[in-house]
PASELUM-760565 format. One line per 5 residues: number of its first residue (from 1); their letters; for each residue y, x, z of N, C-alpha, C. Coordinates in Angstrom, 1 decimal, padded with zeros to 4 digits. Atoms other than C-alpha are relative to their C-alpha. Layout:
NUM> a> Y,X,Z,Y,X,Z,Y,X,Z; ... $
This chain:
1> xxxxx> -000.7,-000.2,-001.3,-014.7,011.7,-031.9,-000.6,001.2,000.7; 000.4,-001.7,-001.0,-014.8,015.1,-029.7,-000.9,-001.2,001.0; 001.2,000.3,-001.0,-017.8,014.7,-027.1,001.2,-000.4,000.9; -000.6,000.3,-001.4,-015.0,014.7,-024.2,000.7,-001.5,000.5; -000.7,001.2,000.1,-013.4,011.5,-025.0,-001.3,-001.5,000.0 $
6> xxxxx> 001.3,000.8,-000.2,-017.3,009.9,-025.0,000.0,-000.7,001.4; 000.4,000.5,-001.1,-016.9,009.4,-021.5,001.3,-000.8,000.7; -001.5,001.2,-000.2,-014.7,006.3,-020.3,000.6,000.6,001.4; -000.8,000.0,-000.6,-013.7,007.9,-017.0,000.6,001.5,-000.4; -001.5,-001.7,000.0,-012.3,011.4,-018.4,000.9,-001.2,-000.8 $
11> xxxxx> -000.9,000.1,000.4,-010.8,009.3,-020.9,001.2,-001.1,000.9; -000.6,000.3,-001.0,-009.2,007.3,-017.9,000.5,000.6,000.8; -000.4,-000.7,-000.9,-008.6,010.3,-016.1,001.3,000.3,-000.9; -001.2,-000.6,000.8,-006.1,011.5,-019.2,000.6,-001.0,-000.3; -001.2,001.0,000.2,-004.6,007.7,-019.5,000.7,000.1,001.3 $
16> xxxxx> -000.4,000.0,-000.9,-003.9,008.1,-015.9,001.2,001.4,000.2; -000.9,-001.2,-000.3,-002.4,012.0,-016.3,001.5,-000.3,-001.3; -000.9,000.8,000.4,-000.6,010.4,-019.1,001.5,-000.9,000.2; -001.5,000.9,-000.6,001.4,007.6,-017.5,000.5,000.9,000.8; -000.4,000.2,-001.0,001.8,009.3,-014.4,000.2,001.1,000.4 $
21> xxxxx> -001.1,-001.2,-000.1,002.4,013.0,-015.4,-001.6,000.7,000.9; 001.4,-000.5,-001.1,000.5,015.9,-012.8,-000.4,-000.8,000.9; 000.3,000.7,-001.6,-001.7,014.5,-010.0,-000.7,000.8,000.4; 001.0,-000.6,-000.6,-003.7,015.8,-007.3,-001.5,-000.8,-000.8; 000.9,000.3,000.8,-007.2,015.7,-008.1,-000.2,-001.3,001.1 $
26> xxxxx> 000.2,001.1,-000.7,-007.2,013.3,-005.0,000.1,-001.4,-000.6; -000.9,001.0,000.4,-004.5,011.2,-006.2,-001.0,-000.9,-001.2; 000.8,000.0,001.6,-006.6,011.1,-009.6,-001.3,-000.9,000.4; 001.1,000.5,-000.4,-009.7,009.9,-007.7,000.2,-001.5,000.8; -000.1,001.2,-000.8,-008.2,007.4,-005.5,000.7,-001.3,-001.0 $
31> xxxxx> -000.5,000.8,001.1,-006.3,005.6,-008.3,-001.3,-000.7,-001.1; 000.9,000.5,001.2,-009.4,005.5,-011.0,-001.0,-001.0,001.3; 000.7,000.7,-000.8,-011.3,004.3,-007.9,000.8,-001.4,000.6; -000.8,000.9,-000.1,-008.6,001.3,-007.0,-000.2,-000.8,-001.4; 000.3,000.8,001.5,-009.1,000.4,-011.0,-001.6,-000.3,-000.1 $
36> xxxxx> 001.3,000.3,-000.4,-012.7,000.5,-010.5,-000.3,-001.3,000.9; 000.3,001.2,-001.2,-012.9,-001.5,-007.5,-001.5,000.5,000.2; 001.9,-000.8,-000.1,-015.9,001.2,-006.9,000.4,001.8,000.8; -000.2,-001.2,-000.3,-016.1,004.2,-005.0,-000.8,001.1,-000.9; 000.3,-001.0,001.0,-016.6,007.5,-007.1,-001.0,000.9,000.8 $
41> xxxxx> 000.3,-000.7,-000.2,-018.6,009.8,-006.4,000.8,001.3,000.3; -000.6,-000.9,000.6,-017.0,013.1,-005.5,-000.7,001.1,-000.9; 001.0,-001.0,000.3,-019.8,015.6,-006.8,000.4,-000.5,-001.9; 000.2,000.8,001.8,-019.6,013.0,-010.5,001.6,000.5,-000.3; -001.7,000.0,000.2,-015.8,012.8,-010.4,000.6,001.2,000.0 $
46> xxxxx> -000.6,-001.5,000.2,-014.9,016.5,-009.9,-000.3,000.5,-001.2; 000.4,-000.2,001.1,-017.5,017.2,-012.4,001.1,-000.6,-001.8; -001.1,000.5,001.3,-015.6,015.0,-015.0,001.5,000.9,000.2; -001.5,-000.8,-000.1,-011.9,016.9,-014.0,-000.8,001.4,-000.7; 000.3,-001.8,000.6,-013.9,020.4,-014.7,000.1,-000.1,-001.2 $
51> xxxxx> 000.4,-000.1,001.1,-015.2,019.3,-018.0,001.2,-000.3,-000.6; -001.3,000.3,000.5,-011.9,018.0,-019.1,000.6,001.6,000.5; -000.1,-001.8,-000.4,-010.6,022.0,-017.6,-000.8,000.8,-001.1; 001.1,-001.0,000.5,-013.5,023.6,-019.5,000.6,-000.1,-001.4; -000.1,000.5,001.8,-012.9,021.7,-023.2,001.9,000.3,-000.1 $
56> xxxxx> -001.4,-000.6,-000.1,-008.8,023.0,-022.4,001.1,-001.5,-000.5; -001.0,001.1,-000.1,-007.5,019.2,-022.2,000.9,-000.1,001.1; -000.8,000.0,-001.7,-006.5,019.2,-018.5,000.1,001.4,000.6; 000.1,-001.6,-000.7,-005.3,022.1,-016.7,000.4,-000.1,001.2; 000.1,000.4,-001.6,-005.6,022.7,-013.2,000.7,001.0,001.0 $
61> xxxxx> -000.8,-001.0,-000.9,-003.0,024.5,-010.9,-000.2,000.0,001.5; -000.2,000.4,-001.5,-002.5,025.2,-007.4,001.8,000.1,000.4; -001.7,000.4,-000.6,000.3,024.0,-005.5,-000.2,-000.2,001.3; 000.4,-000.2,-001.3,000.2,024.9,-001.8,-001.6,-000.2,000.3; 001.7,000.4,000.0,-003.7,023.6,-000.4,-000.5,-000.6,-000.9 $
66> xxxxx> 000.6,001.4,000.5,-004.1,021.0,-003.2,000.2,000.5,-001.7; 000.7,000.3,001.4,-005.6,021.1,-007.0,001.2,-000.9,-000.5; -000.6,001.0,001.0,-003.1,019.7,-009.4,-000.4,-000.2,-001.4; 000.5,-000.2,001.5,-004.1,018.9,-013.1,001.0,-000.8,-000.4; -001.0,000.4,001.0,-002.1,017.8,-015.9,-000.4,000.1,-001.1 $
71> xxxxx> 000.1,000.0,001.5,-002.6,016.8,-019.7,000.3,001.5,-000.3; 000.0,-000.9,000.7,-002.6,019.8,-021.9,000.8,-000.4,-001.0; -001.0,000.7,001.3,-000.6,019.5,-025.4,-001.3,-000.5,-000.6; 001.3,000.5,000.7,-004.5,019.4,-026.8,-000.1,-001.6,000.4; 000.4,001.0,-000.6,-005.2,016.7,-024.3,000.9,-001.4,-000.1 $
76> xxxxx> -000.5,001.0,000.2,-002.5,014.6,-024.9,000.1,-000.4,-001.8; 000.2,000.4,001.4,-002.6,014.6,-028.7,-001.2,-000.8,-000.6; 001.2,000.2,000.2,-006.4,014.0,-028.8,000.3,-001.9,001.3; -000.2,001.5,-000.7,-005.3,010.7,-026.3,001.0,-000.7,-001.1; -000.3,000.9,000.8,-002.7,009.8,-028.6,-000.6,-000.2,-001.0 $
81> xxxxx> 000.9,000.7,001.4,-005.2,009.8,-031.7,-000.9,-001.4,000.8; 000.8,001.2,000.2,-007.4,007.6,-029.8,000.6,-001.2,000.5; -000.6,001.0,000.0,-005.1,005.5,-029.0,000.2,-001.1,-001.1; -000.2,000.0,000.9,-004.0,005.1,-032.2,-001.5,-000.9,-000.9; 001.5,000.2,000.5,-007.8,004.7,-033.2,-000.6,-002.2,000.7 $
86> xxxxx> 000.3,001.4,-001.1,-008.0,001.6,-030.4,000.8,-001.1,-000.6; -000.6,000.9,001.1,-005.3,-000.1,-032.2,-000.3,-000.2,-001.1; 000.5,000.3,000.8,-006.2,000.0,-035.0,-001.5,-000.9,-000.4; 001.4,000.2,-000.2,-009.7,-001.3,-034.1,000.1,-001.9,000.4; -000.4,001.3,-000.6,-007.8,-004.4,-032.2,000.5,-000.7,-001.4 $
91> xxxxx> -000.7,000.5,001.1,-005.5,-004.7,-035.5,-000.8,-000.4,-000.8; 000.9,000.2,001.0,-008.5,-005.1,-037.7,-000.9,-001.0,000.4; 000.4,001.3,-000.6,-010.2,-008.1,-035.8,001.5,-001.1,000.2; -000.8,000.8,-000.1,-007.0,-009.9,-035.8,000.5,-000.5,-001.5; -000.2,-000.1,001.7,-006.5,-011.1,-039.8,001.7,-000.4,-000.1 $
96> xx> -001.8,000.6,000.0,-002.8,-012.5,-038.9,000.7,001.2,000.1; -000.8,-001.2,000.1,-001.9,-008.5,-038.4,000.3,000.5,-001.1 $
């Protein structure tokens, strides 16, 4: 597995751009933090958007005053393998599959 997908909230940040398409980076923050039931850091949490930007999963536009990001084709291919990976992992502890 790529280093980027090591860390459970990028790869939450890319199930979240996933379902729900571009978001602000706000939006992005206030949602993983509502699943949390924890407030984020912003200094940690921005960090995680960059590094996902840097590795060319998420890409980051502007749209009037506000940061939007959005899956990449990289970024969503590399989510659906591990998806793919997760099932499989479920399907193999189940012997009735």
């Amino acid at each position: 597995m790529s280093k980027w997908l090591q860390s459970g909230r990028r790869r939450d940040v890319c199930f979240l751009l996933v379902a729900d398409g571009p978001l602000r980076g706000q939006q992005l923050k206030s949602r993983l933090e509502a699943h949390y039931d924890d407030r984020l850091e912003p200094k940690s949490f921005y960090g995680s958007l960059s590094a996902l930007v840097d590795a060319g999963f998420v890409e980051k536009r502007t749209q009037g005053i506000h940061d939007v990001y959005a899956l990449t084709d990289a970024g969503e291919r590399r989510m659906r393998d591990h998806v793919a990976w997760v099932r499989e992992c479920v399907d193999a502890e189940d012997p009735t599959r």
